[in-house]
ROSE-4610 file (N, C-alpha, C; in Angstrom, 1 decimal, always signed):
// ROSE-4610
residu = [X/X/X/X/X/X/X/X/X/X/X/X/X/X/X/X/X/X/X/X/X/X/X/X/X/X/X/X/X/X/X/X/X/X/X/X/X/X/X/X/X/X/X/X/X/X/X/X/X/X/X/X/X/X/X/X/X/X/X/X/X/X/X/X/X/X/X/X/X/X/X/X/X/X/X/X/X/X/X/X/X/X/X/X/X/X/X/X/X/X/X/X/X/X/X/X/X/X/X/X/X/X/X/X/X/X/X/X/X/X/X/X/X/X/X/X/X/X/X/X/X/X/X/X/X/X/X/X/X/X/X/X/X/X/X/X/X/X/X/X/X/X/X/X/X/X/X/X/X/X/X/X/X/X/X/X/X/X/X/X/X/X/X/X/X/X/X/X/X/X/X/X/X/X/X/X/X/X/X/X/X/X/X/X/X/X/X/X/X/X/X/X/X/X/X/X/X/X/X/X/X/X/X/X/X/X/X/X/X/X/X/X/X/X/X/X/X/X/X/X/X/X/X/X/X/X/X/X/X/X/X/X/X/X/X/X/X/X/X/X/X/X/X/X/X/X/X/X/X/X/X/X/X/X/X/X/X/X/X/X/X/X/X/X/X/X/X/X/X/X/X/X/X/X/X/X/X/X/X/X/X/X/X/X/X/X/X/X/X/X/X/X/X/X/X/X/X/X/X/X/X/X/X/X/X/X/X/X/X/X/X/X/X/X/X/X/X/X/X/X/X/X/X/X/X/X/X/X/X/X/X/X/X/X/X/X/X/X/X/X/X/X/X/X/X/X/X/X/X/X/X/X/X/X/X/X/X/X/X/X/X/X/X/X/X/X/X/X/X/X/X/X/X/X/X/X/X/X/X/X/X/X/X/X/X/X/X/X/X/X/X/X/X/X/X/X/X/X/X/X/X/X/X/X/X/X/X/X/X/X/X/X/X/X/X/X/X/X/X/X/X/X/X/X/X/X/X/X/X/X/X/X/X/X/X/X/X/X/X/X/X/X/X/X/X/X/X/X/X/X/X/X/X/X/X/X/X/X/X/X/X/X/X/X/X/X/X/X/X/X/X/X/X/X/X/X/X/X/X/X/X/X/X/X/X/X/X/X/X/X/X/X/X/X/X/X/X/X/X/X/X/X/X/X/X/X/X/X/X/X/X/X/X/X/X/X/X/X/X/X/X/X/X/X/X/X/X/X/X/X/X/X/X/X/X/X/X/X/X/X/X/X/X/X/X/X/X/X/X/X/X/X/X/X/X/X/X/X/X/X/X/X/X/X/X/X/X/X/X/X/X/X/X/X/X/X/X/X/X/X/X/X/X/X/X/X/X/X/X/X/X/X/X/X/X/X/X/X/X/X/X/X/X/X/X/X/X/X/X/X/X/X/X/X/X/X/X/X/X/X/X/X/X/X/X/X/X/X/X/X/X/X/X/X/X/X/X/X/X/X/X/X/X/X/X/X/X/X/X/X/X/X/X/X]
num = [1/1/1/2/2/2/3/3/3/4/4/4/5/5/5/6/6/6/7/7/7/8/8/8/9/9/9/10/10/10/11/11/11/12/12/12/13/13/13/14/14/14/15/15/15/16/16/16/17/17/17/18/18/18/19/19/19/20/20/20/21/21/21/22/22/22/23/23/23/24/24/24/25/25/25/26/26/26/27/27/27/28/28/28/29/29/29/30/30/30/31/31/31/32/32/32/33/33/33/34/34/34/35/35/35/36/36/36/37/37/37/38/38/38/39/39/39/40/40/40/41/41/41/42/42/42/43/43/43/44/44/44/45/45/45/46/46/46/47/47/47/48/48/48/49/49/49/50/50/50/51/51/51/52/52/52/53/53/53/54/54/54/55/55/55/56/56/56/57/57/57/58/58/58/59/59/59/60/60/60/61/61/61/62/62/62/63/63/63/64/64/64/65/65/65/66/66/66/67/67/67/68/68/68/69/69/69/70/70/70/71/71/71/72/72/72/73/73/73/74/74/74/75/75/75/76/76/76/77/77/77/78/78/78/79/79/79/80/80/80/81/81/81/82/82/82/83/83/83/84/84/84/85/85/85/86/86/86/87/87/87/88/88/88/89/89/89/90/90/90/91/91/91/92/92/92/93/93/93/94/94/94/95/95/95/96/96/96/97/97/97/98/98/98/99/99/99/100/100/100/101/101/101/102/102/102/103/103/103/104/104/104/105/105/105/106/106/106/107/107/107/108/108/108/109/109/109/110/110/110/111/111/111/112/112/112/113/113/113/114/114/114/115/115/115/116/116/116/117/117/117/118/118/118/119/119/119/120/120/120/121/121/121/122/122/122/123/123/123/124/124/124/125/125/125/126/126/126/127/127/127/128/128/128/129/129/129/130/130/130/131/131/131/132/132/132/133/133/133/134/134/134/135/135/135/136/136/136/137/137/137/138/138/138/139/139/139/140/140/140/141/141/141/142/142/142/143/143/143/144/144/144/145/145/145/146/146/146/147/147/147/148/148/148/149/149/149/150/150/150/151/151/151/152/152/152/153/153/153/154/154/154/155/155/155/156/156/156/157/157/157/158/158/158/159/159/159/160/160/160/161/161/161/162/162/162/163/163/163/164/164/164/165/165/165/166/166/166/167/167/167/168/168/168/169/169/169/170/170/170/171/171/171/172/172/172/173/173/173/174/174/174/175/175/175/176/176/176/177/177/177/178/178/178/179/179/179/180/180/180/181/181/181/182/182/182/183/183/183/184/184/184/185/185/185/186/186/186/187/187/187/188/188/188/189/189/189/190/190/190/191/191/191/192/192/192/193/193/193/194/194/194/195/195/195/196/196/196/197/197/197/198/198/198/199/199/199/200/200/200/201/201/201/202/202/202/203/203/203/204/204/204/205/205/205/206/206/206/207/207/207/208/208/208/209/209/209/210/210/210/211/211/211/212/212/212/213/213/213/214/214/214/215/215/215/216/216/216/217/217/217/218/218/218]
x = [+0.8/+0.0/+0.9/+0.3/+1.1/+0.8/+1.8/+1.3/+2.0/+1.4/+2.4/+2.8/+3.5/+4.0/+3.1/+3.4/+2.5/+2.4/+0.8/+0.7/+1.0/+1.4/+1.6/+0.6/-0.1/-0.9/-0.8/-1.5/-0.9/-1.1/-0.3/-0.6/-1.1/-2.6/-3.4/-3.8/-3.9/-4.1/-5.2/-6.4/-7.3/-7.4/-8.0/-7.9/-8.9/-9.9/-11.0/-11.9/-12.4/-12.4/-13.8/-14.0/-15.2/-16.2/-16.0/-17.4/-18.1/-17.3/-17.5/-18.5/-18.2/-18.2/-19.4/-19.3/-21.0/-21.9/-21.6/-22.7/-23.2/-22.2/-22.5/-23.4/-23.6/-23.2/-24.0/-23.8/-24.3/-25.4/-25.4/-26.0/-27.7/-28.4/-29.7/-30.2/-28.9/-29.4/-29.7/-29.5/-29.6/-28.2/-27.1/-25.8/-24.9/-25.5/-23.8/-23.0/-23.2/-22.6/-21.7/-21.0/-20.5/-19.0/-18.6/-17.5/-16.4/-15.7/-14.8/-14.0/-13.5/-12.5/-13.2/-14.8/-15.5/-16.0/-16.4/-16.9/-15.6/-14.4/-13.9/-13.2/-13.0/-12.3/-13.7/-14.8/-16.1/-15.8/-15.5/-15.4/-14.2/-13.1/-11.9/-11.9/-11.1/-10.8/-9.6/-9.9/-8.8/-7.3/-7.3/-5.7/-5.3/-5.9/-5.7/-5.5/-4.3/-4.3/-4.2/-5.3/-5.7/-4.8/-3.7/-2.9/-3.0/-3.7/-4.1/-5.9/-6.2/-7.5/-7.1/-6.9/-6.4/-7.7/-8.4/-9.7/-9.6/-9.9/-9.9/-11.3/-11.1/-12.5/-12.1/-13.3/-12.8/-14.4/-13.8/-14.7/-15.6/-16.8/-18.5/-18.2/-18.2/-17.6/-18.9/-18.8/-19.7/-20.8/-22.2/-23.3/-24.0/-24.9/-26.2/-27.2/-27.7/-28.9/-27.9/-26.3/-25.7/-25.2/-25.4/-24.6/-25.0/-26.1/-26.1/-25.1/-25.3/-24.3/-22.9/-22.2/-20.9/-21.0/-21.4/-21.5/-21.4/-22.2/-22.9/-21.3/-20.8/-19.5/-18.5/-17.9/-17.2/-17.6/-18.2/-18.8/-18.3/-18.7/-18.2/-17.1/-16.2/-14.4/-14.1/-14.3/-13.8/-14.1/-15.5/-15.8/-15.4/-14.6/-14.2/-12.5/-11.7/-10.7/-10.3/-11.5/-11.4/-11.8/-12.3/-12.8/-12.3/-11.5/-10.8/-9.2/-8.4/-7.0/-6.2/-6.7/-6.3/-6.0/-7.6/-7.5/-6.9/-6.6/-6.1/-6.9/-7.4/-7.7/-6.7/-7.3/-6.5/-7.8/-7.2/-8.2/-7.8/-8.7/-8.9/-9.8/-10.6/-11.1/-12.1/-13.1/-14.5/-14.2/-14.7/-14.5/-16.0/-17.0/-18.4/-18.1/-18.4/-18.9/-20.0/-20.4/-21.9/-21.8/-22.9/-22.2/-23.8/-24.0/-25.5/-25.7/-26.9/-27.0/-28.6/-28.9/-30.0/-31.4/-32.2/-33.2/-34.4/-34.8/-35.5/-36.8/-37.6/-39.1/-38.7/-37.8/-38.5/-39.3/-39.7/-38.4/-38.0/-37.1/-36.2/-35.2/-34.2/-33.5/-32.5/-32.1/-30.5/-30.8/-30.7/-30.7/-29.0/-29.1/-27.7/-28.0/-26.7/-26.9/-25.6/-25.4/-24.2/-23.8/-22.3/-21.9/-20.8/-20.7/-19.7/-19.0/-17.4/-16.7/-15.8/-15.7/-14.3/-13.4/-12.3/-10.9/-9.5/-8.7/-7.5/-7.6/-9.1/-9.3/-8.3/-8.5/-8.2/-6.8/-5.9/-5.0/-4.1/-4.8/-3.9/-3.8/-5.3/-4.8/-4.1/-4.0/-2.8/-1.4/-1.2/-0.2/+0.4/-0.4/-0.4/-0.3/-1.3/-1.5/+0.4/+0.6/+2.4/+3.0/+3.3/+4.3/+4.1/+3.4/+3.3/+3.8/+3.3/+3.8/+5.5/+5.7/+7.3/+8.4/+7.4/+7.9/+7.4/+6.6/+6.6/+5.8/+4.9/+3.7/+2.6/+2.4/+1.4/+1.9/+1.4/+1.1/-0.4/-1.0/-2.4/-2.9/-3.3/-3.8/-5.4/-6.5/-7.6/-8.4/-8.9/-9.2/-10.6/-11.4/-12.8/-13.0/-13.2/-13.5/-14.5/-15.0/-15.4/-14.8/-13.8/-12.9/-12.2/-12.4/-11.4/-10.5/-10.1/-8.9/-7.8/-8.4/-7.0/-6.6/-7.1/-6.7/-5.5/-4.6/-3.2/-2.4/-2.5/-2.1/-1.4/-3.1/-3.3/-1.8/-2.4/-1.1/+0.0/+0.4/+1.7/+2.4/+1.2/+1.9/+1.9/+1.2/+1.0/+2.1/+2.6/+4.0/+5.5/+5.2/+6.3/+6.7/+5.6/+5.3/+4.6/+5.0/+4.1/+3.4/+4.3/+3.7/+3.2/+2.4/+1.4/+0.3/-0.7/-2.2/-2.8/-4.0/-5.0/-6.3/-6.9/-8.2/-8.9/-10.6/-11.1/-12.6/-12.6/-14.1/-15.2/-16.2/-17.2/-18.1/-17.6/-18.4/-20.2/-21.0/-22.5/-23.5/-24.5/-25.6/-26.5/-26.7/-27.1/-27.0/-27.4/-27.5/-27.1/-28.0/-27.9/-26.4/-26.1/-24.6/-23.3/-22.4/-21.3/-20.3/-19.2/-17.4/-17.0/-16.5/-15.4/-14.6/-14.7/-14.2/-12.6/-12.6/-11.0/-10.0/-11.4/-10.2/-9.9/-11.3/-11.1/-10.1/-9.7/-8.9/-7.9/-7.1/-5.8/-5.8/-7.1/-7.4/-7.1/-6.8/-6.7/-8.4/-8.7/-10.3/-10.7/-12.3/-13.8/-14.1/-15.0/-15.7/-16.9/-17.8/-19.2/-19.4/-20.1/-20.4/-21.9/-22.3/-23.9/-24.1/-25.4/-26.6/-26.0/-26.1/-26.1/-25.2/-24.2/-22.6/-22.5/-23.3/-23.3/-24.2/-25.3/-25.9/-25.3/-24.5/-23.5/-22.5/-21.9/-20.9/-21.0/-22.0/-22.2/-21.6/-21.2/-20.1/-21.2/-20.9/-21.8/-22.3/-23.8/-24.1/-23.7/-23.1/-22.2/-20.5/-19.4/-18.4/-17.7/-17.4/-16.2/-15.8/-15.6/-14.6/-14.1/-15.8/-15.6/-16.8/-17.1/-18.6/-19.5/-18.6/-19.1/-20.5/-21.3/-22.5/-23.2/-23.9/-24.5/-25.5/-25.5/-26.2/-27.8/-28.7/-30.4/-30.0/-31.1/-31.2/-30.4/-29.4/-28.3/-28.6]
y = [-1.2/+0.0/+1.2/+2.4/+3.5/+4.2/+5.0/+5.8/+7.3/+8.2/+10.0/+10.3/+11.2/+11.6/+12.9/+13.4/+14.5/+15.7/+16.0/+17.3/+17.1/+15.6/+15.5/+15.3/+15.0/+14.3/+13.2/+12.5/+11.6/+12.2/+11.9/+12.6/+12.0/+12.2/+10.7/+11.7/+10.9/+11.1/+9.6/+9.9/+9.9/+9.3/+8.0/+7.7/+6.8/+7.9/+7.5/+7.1/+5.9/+5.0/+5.7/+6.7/+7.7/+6.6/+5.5/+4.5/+3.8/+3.1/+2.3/+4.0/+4.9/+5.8/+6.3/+6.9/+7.4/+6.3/+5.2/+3.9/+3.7/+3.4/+3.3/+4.4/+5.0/+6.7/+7.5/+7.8/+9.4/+9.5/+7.9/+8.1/+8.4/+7.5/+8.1/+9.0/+10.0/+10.8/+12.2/+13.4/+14.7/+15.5/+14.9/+14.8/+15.4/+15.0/+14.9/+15.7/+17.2/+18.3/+18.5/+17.5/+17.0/+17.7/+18.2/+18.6/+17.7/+17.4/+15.9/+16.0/+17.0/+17.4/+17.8/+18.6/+18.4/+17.0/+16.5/+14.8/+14.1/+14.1/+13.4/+13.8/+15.0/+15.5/+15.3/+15.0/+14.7/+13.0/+12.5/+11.1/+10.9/+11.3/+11.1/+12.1/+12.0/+12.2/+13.2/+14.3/+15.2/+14.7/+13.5/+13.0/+12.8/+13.6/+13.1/+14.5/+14.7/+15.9/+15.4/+15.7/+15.6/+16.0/+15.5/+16.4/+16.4/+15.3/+15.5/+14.0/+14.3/+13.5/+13.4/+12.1/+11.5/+10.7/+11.4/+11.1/+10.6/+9.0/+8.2/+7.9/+9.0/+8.6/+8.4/+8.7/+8.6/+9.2/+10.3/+11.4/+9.9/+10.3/+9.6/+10.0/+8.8/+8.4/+8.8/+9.7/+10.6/+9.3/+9.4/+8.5/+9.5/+9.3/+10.2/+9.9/+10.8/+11.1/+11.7/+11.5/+11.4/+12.6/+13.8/+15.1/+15.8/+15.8/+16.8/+15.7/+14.7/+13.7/+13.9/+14.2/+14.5/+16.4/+16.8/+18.4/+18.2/+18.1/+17.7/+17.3/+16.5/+15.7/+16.5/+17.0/+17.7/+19.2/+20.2/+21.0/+20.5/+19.7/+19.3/+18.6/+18.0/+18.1/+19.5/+20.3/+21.8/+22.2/+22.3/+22.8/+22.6/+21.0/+20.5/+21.1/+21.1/+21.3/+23.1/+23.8/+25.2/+25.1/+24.6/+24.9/+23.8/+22.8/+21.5/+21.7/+22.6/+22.6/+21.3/+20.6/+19.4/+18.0/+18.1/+17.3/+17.4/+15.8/+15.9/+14.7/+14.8/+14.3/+13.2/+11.9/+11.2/+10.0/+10.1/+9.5/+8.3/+7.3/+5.8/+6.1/+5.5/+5.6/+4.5/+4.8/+3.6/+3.0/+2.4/+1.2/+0.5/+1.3/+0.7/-0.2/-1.4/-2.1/-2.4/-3.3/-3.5/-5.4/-6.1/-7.9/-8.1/-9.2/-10.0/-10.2/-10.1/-10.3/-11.4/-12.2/-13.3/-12.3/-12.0/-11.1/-11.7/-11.3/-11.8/-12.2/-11.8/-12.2/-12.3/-13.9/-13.6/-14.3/-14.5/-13.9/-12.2/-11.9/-12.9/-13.2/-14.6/-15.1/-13.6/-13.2/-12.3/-11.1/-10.3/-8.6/-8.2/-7.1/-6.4/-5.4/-5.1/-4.1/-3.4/-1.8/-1.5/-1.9/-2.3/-2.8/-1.6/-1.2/+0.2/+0.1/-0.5/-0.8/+0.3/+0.4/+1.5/+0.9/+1.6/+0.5/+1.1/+0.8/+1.6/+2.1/+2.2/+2.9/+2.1/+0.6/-0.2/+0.1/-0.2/-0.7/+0.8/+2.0/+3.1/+3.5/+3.1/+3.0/+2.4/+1.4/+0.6/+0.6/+1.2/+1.9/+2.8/+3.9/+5.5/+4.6/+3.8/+3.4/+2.3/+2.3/+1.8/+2.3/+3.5/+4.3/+5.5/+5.8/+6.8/+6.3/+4.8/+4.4/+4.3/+3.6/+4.3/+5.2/+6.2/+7.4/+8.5/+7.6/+8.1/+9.0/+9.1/+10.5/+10.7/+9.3/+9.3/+8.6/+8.6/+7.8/+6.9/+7.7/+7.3/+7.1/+6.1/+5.9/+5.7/+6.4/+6.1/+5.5/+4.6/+3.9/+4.2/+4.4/+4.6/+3.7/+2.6/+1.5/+0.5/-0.3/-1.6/-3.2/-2.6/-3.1/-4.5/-5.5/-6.3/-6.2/-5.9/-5.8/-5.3/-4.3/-4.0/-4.4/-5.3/-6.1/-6.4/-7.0/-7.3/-5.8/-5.1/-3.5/-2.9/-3.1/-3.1/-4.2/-5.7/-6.7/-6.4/-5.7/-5.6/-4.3/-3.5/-2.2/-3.0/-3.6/-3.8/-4.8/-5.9/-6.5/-5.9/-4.3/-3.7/-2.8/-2.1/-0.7/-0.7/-1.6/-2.1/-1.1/+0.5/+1.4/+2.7/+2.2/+2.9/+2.3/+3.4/+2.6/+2.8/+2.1/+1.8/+1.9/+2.5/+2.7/+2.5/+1.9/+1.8/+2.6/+3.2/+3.9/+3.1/+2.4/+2.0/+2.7/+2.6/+3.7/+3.0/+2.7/+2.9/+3.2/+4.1/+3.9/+3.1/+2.2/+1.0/-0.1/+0.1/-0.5/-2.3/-2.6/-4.3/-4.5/-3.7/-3.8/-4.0/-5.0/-5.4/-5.1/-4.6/-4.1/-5.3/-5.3/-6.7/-7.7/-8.5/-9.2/-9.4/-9.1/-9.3/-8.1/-6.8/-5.3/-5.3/-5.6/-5.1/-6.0/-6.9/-7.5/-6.9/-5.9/-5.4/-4.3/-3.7/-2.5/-1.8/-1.1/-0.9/-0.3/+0.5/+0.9/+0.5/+0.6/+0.6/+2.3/+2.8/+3.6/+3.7/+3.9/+4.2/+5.5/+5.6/+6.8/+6.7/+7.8/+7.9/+9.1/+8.8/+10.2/+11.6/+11.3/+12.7/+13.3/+12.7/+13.3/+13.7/+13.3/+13.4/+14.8/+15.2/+16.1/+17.6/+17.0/+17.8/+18.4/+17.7/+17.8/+18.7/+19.3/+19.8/+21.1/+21.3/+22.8/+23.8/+25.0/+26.2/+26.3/+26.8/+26.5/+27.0/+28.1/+28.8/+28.9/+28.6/+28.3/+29.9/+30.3/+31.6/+32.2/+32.9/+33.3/+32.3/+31.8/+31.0/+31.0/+30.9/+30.9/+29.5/+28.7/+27.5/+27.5/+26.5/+26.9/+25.1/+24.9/+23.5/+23.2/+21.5/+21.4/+21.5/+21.9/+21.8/+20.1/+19.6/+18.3/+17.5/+18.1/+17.5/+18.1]
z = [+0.0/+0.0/+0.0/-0.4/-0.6/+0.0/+0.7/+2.1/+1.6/+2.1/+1.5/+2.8/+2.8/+4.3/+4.8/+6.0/+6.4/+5.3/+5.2/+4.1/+2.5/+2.8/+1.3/+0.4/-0.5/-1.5/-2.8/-2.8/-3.6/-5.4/-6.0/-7.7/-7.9/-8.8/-9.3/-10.7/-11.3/-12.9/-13.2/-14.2/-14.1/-15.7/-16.0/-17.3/-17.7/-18.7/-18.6/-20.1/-20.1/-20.9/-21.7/-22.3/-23.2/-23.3/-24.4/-24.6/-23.7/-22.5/-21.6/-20.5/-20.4/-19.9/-19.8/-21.5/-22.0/-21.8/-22.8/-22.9/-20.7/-20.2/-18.8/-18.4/-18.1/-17.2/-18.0/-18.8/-20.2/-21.0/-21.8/-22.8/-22.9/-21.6/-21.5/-20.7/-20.2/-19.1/-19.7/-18.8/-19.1/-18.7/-18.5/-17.4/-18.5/-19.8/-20.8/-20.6/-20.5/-20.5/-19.1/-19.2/-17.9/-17.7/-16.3/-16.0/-15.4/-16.4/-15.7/-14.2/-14.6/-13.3/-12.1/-12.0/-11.0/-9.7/-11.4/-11.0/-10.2/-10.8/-10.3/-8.5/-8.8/-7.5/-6.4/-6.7/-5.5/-5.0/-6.1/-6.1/-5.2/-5.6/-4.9/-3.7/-2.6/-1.0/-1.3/-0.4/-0.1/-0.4/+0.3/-0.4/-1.2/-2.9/-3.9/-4.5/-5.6/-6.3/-8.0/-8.2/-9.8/-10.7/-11.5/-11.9/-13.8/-13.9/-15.2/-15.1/-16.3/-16.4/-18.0/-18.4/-19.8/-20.4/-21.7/-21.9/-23.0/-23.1/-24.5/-25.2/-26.3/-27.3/-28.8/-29.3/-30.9/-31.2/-32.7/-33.2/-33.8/-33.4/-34.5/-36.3/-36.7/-38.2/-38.7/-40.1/-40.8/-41.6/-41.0/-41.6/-41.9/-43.0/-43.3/-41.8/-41.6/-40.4/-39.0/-39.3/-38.1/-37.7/-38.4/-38.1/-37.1/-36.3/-35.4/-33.9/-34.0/-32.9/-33.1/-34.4/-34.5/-34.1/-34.6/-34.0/-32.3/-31.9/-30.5/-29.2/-30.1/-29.9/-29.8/-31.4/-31.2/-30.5/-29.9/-29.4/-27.8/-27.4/-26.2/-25.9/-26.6/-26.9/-26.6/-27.3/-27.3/-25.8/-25.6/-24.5/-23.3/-23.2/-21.6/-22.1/-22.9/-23.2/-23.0/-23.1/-22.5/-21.3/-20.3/-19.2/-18.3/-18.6/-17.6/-18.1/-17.7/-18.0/-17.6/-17.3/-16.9/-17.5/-18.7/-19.6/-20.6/-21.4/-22.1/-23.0/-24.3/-25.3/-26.3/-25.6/-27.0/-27.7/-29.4/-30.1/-30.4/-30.4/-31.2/-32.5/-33.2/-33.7/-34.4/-35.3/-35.2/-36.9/-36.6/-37.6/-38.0/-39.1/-39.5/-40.6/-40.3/-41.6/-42.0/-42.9/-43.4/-42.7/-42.0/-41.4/-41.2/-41.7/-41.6/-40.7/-40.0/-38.8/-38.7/-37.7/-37.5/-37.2/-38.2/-38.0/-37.0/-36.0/-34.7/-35.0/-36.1/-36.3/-37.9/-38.2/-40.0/-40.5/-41.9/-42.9/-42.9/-44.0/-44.1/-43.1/-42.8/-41.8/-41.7/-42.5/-42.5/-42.7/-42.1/-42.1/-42.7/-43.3/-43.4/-42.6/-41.8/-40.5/-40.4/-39.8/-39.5/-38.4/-38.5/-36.9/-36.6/-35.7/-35.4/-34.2/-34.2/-33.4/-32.6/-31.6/-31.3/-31.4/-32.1/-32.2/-31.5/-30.6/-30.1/-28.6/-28.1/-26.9/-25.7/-25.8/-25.0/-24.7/-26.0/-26.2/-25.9/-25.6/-25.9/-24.3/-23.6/-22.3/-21.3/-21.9/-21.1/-21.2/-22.7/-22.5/-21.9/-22.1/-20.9/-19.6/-19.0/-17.8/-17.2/-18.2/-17.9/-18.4/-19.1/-19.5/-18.4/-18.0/-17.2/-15.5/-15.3/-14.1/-14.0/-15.3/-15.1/-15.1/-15.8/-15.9/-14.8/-13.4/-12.2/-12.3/-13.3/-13.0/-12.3/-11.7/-10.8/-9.4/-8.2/-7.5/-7.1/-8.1/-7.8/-9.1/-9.8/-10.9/-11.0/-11.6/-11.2/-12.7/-12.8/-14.6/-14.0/-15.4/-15.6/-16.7/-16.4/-17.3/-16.7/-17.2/-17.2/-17.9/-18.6/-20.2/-19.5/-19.2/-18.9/-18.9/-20.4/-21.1/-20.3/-19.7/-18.9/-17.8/-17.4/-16.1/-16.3/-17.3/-17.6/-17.3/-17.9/-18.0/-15.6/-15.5/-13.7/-13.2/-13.3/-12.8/-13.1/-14.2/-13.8/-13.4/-13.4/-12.7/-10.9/-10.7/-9.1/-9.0/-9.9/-10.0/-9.6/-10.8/-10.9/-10.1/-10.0/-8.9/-8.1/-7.0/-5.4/-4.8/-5.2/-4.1/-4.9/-6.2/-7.0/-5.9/-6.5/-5.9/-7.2/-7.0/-8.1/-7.9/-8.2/-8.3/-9.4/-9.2/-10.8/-10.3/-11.1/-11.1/-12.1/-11.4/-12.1/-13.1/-14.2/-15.4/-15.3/-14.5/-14.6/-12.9/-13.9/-12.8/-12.5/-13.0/-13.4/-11.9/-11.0/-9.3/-9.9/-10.8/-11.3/-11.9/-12.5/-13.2/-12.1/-12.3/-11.7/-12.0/-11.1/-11.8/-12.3/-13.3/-14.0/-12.7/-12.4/-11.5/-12.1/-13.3/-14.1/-13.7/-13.4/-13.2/-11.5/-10.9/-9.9/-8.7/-9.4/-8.5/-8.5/-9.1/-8.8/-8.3/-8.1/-7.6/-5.9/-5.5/-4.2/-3.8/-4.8/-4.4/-5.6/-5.3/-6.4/-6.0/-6.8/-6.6/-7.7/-6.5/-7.6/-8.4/-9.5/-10.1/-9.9/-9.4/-9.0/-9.6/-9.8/-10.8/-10.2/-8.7/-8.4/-8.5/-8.5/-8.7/-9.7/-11.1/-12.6/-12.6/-11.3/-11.7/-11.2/-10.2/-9.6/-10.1/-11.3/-12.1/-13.2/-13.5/-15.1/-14.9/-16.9/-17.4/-17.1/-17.0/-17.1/-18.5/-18.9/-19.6/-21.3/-20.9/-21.6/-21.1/-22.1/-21.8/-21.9/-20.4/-20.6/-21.0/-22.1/-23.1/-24.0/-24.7/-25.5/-26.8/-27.9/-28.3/-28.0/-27.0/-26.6/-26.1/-26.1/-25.4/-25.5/-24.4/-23.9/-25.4/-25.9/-27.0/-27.0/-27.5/-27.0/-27.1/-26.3/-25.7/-24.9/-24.4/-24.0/-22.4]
């Protein structure tokens, strides 16, 4: 376990998985216009000094019917990146194909359907999440995931770097929904994400010295 000395604070940096995030947490609420570095500093205890929040998404790939969701998107990229000096933005990106799918009441048996994958999110955090442990930037690492995936990433920082801590923030509100039994075993904490905190959290509705401004319906 990792202990700081008197007055000190642990550095925690904050790395948070956008799909697992939204889909969890976002997508059918009224919250989106969410302030990350608010939310998280409520979540996390005085002994923690936020020193960056590392946010993995990927821009919505151009479909007919889809443009006001890529506006909407980018608009609020911009907006947390003027008003969260903290964050920092890195992209993966989506991958639509056209794949038959078993149509539920047929005929006909086979539908053609888009399937729309995020590709890189995983793999980019686990990287950061061990390149940064080595390069000593945190003491405190906090994952906002659900992703399995990275449970390998977690084991061997807790192998290599005994006196990191780890934390995973459960990306849903969803009371029935369970943390990955693959992440959270390497974890030193869980933490819930609750509505209120999400209601608690939101940007001003207009962004500062910006022409930014909250999307209607969001």
């Amino acid at each position: 376990m990792f202990f700081c000395g008197v007055g000190m604070k642990r550095k925690t940096v904050i790395y948070v998985d956008g799909f697992n995030f939204y889909y969890g947490c976002l997508k059918n609420s009224s919250y989106k216009w969410l302030d990350m570095y608010s939310l998280f500093s409520k979540i996390l205890d005085t002994s923690h000094e936020i020193v960056e929040i590392k946010y993995f998404t990927a821009l919505i790939s151009h479909r007919a019917g889809n443009e006001n969701s890529m506006l909407r998107q980018k608009t609020y990229l911009k907006a947390i990146q003027a008003y969260c000096p903290h964050i920092n933005i890195f992209y993966g990106h989506y991958l639509t194909h056209i794949i038959k799918a078993k149509h539920v009441q047929p005929p006909p048996d086979f539908v053609k359907i888009y399937k729309t994958e995020e590709k890189g999110t995983d793999v980019n955090i686990a990287a950061h999440l061990i390149n940064d442990a080595w390069l000593d930037h945190y003491d405190c690492a906090l994952v906002v995931s659900n992703d399995s995936d990275l449970a390998e990433s977690l084991k061997l920082i807790k192998q290599h770097h005994n006196k990191k801590l780890i934390g995973v923030a459960f990306p849903s509100t969803d009371p029935k929904r369970k943390p990955s039994r693959e992440l959270i075993q390497y974890a030193d904490f869980v933490k819930p994400i609750r509505q209120g905190l999400l209601a608690d959290s939101q940007l001003p509705e207009k962004i500062p010295n910006t022409g930014l401004h909250k999307p209607k319906g969001w």
